[in-house]
C-alpha positions as CSV (number, residue, x, y, z in Angstrom):
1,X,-33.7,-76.7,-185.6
2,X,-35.8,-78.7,-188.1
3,X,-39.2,-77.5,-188.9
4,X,-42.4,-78.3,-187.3
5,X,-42.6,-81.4,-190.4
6,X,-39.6,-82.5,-190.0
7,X,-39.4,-83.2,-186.7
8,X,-39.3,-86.4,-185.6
9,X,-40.7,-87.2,-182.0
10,X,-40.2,-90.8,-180.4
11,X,-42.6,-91.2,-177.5
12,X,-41.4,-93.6,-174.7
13,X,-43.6,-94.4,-172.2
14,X,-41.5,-94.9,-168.2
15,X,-42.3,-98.1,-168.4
16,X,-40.5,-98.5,-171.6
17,X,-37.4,-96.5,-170.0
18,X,-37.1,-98.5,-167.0
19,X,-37.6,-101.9,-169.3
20,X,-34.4,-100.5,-171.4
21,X,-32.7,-98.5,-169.3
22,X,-32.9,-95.5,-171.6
23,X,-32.7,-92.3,-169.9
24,X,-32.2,-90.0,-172.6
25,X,-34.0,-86.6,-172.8
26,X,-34.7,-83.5,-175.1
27,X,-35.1,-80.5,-174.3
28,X,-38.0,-80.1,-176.7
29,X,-40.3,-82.7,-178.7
30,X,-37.9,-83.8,-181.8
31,X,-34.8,-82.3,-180.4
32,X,-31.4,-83.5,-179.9
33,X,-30.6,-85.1,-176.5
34,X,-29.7,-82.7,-173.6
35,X,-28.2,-82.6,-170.1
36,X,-30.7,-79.8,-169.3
37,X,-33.5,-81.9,-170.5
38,X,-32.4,-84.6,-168.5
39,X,-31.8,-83.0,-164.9
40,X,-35.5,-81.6,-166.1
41,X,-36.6,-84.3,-166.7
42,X,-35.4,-86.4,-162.9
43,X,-36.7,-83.2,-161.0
44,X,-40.0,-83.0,-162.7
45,X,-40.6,-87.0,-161.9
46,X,-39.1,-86.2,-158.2
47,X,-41.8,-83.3,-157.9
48,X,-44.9,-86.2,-159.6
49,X,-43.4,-88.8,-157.1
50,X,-42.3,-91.4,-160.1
51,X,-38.6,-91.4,-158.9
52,X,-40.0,-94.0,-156.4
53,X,-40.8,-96.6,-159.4
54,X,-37.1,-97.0,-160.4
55,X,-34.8,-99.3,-159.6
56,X,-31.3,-99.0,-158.3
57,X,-30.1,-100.2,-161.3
58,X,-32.2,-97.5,-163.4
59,X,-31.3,-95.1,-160.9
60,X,-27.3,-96.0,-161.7
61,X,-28.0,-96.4,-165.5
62,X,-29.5,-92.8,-165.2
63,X,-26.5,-90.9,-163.2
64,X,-24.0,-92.6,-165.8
65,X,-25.1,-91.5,-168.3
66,X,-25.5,-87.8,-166.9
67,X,-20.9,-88.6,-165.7
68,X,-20.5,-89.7,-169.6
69,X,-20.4,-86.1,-170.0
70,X,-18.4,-84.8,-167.0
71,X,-14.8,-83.3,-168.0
72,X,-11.6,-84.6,-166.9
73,X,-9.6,-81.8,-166.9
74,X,-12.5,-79.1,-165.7
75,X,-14.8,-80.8,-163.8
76,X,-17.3,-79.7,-166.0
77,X,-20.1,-81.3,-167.9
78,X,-19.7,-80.7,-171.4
79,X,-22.8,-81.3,-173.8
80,X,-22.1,-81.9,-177.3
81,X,-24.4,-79.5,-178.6
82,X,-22.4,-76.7,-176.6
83,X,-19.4,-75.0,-179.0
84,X,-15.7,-75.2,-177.0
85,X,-14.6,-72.8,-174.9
86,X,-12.6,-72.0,-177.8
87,X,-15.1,-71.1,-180.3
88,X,-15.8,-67.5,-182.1
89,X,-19.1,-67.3,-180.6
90,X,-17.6,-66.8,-176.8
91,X,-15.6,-64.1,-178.3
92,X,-18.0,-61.8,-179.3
93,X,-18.8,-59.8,-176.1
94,X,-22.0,-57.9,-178.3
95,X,-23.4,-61.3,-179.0
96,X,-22.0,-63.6,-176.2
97,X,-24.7,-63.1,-173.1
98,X,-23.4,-65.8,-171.0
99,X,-20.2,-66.6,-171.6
100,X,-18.4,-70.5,-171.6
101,X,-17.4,-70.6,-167.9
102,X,-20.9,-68.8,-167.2
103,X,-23.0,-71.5,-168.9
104,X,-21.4,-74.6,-167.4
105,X,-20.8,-73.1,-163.8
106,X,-24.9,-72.9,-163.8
107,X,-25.2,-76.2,-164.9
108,X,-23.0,-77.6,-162.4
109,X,-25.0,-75.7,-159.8
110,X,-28.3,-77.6,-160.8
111,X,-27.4,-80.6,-162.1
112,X,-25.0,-81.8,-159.2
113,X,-28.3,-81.3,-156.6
114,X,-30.1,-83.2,-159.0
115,X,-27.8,-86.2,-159.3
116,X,-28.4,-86.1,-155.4
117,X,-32.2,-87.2,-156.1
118,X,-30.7,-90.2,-158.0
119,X,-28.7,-91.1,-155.4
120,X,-25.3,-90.4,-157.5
121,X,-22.3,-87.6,-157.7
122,X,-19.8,-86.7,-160.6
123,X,-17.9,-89.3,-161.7
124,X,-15.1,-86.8,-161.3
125,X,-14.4,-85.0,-157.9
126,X,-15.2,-81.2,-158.0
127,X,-12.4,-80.6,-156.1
128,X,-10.3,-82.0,-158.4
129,X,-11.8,-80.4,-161.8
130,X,-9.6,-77.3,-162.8
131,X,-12.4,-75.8,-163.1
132,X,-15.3,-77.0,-160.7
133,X,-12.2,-76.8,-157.7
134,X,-10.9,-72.8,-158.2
135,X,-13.1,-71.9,-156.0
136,X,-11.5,-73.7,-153.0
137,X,-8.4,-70.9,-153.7
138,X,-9.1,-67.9,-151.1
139,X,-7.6,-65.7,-153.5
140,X,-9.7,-66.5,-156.8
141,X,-12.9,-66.7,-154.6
142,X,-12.1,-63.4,-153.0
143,X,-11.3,-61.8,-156.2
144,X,-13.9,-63.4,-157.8
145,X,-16.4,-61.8,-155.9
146,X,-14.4,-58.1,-154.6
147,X,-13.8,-55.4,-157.0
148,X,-16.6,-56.3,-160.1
149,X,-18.0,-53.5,-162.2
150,X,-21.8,-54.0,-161.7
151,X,-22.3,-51.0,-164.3
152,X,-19.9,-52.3,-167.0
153,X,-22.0,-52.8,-169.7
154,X,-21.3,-49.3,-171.5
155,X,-17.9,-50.6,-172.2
156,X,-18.3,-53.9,-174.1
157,X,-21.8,-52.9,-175.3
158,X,-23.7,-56.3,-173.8
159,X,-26.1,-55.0,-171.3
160,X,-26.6,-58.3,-170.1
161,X,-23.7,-59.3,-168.9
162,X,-22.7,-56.5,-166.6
163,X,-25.7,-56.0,-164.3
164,X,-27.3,-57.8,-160.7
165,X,-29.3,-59.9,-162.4
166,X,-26.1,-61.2,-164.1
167,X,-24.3,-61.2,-161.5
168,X,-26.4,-62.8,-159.1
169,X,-26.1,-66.0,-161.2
170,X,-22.2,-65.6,-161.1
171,X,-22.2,-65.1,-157.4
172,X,-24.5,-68.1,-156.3
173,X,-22.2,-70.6,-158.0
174,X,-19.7,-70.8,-155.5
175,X,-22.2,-71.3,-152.6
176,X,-23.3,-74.0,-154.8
177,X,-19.6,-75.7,-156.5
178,X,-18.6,-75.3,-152.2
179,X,-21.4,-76.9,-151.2
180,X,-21.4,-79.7,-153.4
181,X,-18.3,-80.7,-152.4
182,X,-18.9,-81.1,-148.9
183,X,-21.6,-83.2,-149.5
184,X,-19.8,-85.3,-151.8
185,X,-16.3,-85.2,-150.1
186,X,-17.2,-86.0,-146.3
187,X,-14.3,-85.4,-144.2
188,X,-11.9,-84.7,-146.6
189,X,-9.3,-81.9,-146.5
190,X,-11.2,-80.3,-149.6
191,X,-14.6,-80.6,-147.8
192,X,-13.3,-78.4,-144.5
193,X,-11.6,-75.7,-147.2
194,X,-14.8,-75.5,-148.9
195,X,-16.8,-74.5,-146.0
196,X,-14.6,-72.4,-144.5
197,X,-14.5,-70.6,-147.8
198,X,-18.4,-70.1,-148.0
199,X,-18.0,-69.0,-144.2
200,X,-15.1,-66.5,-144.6
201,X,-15.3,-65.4,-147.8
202,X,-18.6,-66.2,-149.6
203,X,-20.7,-65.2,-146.6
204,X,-18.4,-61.9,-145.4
205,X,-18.9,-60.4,-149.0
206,X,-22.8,-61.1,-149.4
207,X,-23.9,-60.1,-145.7
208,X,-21.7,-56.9,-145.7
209,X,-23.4,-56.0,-149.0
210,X,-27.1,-56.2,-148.1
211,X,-28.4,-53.0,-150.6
212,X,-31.6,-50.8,-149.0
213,X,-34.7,-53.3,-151.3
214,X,-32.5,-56.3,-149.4
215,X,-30.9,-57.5,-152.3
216,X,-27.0,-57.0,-154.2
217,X,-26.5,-54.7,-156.7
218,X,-22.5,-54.1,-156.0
219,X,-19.8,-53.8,-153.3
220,X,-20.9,-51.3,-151.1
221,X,-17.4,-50.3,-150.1
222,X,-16.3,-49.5,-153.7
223,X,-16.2,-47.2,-156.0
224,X,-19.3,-45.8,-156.4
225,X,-20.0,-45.9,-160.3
226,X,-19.1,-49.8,-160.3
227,X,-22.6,-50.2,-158.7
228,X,-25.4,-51.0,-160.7
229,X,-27.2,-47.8,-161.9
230,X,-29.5,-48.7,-164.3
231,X,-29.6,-45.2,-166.1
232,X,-30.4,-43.8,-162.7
233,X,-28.8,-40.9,-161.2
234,X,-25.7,-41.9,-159.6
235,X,-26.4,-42.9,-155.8
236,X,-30.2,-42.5,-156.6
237,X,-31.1,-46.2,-154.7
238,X,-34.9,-45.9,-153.4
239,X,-36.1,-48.0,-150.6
240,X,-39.7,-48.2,-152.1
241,X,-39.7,-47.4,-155.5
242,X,-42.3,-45.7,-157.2
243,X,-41.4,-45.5,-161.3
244,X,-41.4,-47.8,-163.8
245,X,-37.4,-46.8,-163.6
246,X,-37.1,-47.4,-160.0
247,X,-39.1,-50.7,-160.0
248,X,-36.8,-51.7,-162.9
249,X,-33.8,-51.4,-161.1
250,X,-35.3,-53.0,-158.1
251,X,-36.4,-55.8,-160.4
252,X,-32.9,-56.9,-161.5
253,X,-31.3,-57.1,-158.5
254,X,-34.4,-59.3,-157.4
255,X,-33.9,-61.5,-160.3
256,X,-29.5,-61.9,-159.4
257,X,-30.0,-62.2,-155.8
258,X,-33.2,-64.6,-155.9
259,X,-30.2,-67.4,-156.4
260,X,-28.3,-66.2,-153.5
261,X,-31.3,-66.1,-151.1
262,X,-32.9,-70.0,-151.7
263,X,-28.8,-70.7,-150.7
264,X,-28.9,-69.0,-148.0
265,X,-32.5,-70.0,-146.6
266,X,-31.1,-73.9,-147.2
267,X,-27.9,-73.4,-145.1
268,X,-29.9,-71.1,-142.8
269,X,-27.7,-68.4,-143.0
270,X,-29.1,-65.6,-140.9
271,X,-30.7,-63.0,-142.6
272,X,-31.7,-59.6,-140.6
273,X,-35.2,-58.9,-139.8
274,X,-34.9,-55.3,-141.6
275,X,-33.4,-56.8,-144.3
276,X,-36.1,-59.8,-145.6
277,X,-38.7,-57.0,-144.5
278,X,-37.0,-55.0,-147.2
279,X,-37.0,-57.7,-149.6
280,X,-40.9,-58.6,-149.0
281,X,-42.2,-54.8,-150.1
282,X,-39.7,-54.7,-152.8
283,X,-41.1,-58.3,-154.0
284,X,-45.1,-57.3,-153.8
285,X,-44.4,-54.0,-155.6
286,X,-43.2,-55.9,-158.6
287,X,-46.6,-58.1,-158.8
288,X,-48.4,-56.7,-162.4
289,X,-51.8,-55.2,-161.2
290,X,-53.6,-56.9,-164.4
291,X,-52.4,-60.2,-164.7
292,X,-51.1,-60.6,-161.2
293,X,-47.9,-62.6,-162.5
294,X,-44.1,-60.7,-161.7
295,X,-42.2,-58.5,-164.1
296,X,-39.6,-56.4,-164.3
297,X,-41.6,-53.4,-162.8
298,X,-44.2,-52.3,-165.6
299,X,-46.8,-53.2,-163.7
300,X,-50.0,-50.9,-164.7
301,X,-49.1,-52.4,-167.9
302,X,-51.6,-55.3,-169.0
303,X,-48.9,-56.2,-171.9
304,X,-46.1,-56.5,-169.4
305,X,-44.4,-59.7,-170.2
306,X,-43.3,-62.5,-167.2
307,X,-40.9,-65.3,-167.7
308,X,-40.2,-68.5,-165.7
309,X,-37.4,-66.6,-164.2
310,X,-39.2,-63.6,-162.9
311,X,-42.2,-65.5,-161.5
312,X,-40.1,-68.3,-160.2
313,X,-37.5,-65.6,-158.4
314,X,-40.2,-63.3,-157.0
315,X,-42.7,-66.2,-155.7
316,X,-40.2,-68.4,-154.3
317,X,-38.5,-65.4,-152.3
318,X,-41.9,-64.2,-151.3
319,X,-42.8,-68.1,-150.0
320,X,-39.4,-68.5,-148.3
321,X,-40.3,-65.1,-146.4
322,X,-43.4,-66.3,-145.4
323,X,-42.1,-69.2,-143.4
324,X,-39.4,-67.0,-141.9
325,X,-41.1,-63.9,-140.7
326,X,-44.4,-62.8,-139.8
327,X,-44.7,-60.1,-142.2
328,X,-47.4,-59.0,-144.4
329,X,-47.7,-62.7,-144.3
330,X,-51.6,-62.2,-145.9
331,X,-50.7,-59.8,-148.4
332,X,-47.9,-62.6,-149.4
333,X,-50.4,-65.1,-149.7
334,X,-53.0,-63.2,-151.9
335,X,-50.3,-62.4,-154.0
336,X,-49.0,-65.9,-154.5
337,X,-52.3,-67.3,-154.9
338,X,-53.2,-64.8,-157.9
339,X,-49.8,-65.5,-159.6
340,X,-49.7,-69.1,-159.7
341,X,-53.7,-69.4,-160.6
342,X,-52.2,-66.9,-163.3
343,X,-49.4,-69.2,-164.7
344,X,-52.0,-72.2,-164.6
345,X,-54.5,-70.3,-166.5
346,X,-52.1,-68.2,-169.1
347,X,-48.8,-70.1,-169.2
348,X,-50.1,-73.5,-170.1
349,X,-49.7,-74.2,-173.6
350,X,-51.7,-76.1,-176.3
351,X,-50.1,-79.4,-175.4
352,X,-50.9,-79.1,-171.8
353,X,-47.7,-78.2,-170.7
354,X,-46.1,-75.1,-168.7
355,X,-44.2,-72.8,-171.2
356,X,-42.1,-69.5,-169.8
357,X,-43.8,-67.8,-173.6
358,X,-45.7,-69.4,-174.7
359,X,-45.6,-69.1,-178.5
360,X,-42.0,-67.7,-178.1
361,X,-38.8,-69.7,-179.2
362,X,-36.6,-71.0,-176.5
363,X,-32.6,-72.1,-175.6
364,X,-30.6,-72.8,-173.0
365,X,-27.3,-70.9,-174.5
366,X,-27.4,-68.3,-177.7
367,X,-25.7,-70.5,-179.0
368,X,-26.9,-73.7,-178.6
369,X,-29.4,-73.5,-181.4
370,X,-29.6,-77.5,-181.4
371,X,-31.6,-77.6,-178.3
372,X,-34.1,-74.7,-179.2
373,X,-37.5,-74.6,-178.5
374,X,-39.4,-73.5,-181.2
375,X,-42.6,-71.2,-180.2
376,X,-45.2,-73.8,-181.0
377,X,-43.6,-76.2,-178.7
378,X,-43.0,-76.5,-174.6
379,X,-39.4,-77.2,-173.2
380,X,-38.5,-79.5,-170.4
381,X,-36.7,-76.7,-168.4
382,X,-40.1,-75.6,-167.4
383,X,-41.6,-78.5,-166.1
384,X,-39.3,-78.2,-163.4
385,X,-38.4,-75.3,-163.0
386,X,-41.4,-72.8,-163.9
387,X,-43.3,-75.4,-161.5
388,X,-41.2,-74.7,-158.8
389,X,-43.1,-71.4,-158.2
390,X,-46.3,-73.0,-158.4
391,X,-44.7,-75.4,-155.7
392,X,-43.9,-72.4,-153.9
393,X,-47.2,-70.8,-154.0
394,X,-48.7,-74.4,-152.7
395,X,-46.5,-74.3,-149.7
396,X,-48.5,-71.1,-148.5
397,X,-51.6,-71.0,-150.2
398,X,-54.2,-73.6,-148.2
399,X,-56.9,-73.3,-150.8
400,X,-58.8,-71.7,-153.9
401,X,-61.9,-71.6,-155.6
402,X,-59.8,-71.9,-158.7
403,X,-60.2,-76.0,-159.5
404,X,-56.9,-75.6,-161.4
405,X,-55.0,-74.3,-158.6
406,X,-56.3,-76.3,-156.1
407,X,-55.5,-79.8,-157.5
408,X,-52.6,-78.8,-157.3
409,X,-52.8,-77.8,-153.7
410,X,-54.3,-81.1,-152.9
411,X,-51.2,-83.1,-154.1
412,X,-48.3,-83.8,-151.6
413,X,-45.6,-81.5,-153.2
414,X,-41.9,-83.3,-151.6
415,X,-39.0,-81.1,-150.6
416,X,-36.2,-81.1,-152.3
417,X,-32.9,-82.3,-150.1
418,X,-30.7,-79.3,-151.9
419,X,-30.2,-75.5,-152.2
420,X,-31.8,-75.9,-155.9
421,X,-35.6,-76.2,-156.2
422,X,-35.9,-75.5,-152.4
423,X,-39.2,-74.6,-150.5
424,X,-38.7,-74.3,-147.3
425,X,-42.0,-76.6,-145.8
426,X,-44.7,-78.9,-147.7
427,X,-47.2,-78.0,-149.7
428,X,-50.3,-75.8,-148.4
429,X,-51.5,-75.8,-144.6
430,X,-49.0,-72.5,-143.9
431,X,-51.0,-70.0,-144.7
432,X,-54.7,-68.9,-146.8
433,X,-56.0,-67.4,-149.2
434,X,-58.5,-67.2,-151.2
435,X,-58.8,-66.8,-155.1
436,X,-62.0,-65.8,-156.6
């Protein structure tokens, strides 16, 4: 990444874009062109309402040039900025967090939704991809999801790839890759396999493993050391927990099955009443008592650090609870109103933007240094995506006597038509509370 001198920003204003047809994003001022900064970049304008001022044409222009990067073979979409699956750097299991297939299954499961706001789809079918169509096999989507160790990081040293919040990712893309193709394939032969698969297979495994806080953290019928421990006692799995420890290991299953749980509140997949009451206390009881924003279960620690992701997994879970039961719906909205009046007031960085750190560096992959964020700059990501919690919070909070907060509960917030960046109603007029 060049330094802050070198850097050389272009500034184009939409109307220049739509003139031109140019529809090329960074992730970060002066960086190199991304698809993550471009699926950013079409939500963020969905969310402002500016996808109405393009054209078809720009609208066509836009989703081609998202395809010029879609893979033949896999179905994927392959940035240039992204090392092949062949490369060292997906070899090294102490340095490799997320590895190749991990990295472009997530971007497949946002960016397809996205395309959706455009009006477009792959250029390829996902059915078709090697890849993107696996998942259509009963047997690689049944042993995809049966028979993981949840508590496999002592073997290959990387913490982070064995563990619920890991694993939550993994798990939601084939709810996602399934979906997709049925909205894209109507009334094909691949469009009835795909739902039967999230029916009989995806579904079966995730409602038979429901854990006591509501969320996953293994196969319940397996062996019992392949479930996620988190240097806990062996079976030690608390319903309300009460240590930092506990909390922690609470806190990363919240973070994996967050992806799970906006799927299933799209499709409406029944959830039991015992169960979302077990998510809700879980949620609230990782809310930091000082800065009111969500960790990872520190929370009578002032310094205890948030993140896009822990903010946007807690609050969105929290809002889609509020819509669906009546439970500790006040307590849900005092909490939401404090944590997004806290991301407006802390997480807002010197340029005006939303930033997960700010004044920490930032990338999509470890290794896809050319799209890094340095600390004294914003990323795209999170004008999206950290905003989607905010948008949560709007959708239940009515108002504030925070100005900041409640401009932004004064502005019609639309709903997504997707799994990804879902809130389940409009903003505000759900629910009160007040901020003082």
């Amino acid at each position: 990444m060049r330094p802050p001198g070198q850097r050389a920003i272009r500034v184009r204003t939409m109307d220049d874009r739509r003139r031109d047809n140019d529809w090329a994003f960074a992730s970060t001022p002066g960086g190199v062109e991304s698809i993550e900064g471009g699926h950013s970049a079409v939500e963020t304008l969905f969310f402002l309402g500016e996808l109405d001022r393009l054209s078809p044409e720009n609208k066509a222009a836009w989703v081609a040039g998202f395809n010029r990067y879609q893979d033949e073979d896999t179905g994927y979409y392959l940035g240039p900025y992204v090392p092949p699956a062949n490369h060292r750097s997906w070899r090294d299991p102490r340095a490799c967090t997320h590895p190749w297939e991990h990295m472009h299954d997530h971007l497949v499961a946002s960016l397809c939704p996205t395309l959706m706001l455009l009006g477009g789809k792959s250029k390829v079918p996902l059915s078709e991809g090697r890849q993107t169509g696996r998942f259509l096999k009963r047997d690689c989507l049944r042993d995809y999801l049966w028979g993981r160790d949840w508590n496999d990081y002592a073997r290959d040293g990387n913490y982070r790839r064995h563990n619920p919040w890991y694993m939550g990712n993994e798990f939601w893309y084939p709810a996602c890759i399934l979906w997709q193709i049925i909205q894209w394939e109507p009334g094909t032969a691949a469009a009835r396999q795909a739902r039967r698969m999230l029916d009989e297979v995806w579904y079966d495994w995730h409602d038979r493993n429901f854990g006591v806080n509501g969320f996953w953290y293994g196969d319940l019928d397996g062996e019992p050391d392949r479930i996620w421990q988190a240097g806990m006692q062996s079976g030690h799995m608390p319903l309300h927990p009460a240590t930092k420890e506990e909390r922690f290991w609470t806190a990363v299953a919240v973070m994996g099955g967050a992806h799970q749980l906006w799927f299933y509140d799209f499709d409406r997949h029944h959830i039991p009443d015992a169960v979302r009451r077990a998510q809700t206390d879980n949620l609230l009881f990782l809310q930091n008592r000082h800065h009111q924003r969500f960790g990872m279960g520190d929370v009578d620690n002032l310094a205890e650090p948030s993140c896009n992701c822990t903010d946007v997994d807690c609050m969105t879970l929290l809002a889609i609870n509020h819509h669906r039961q009546d439970y500790r719906r006040v307590d849900i909205a005092r909490a939401l109103a404090a944590a997004a009046r806290a991301i407006l007031t802390d997480k807002v960085n010197s340029a005006g933007v939303l930033q997960s750190q700010p004044g920490a560096p930032f990338t999509h992959c470890f290794n896809s240094a050319a799209t890094l964020s340095p600390g004294d700059a914003g990323n795209l990501l999170d004008q999206s995506f950290y905003l989607w919690a905010v948008i949560a919070a709007c959708s239940v909070v009515e108002r504030s006597d925070s100005p900041e907060l409640q401009s932004f509960l004064d502005h019609d917030w639309p709903r997504t038509p997707s799994h990804w960046l879902w809130v389940p109603a409009g903003s505000g007029r759900t629910g009160s509370a007040r901020v003082g």
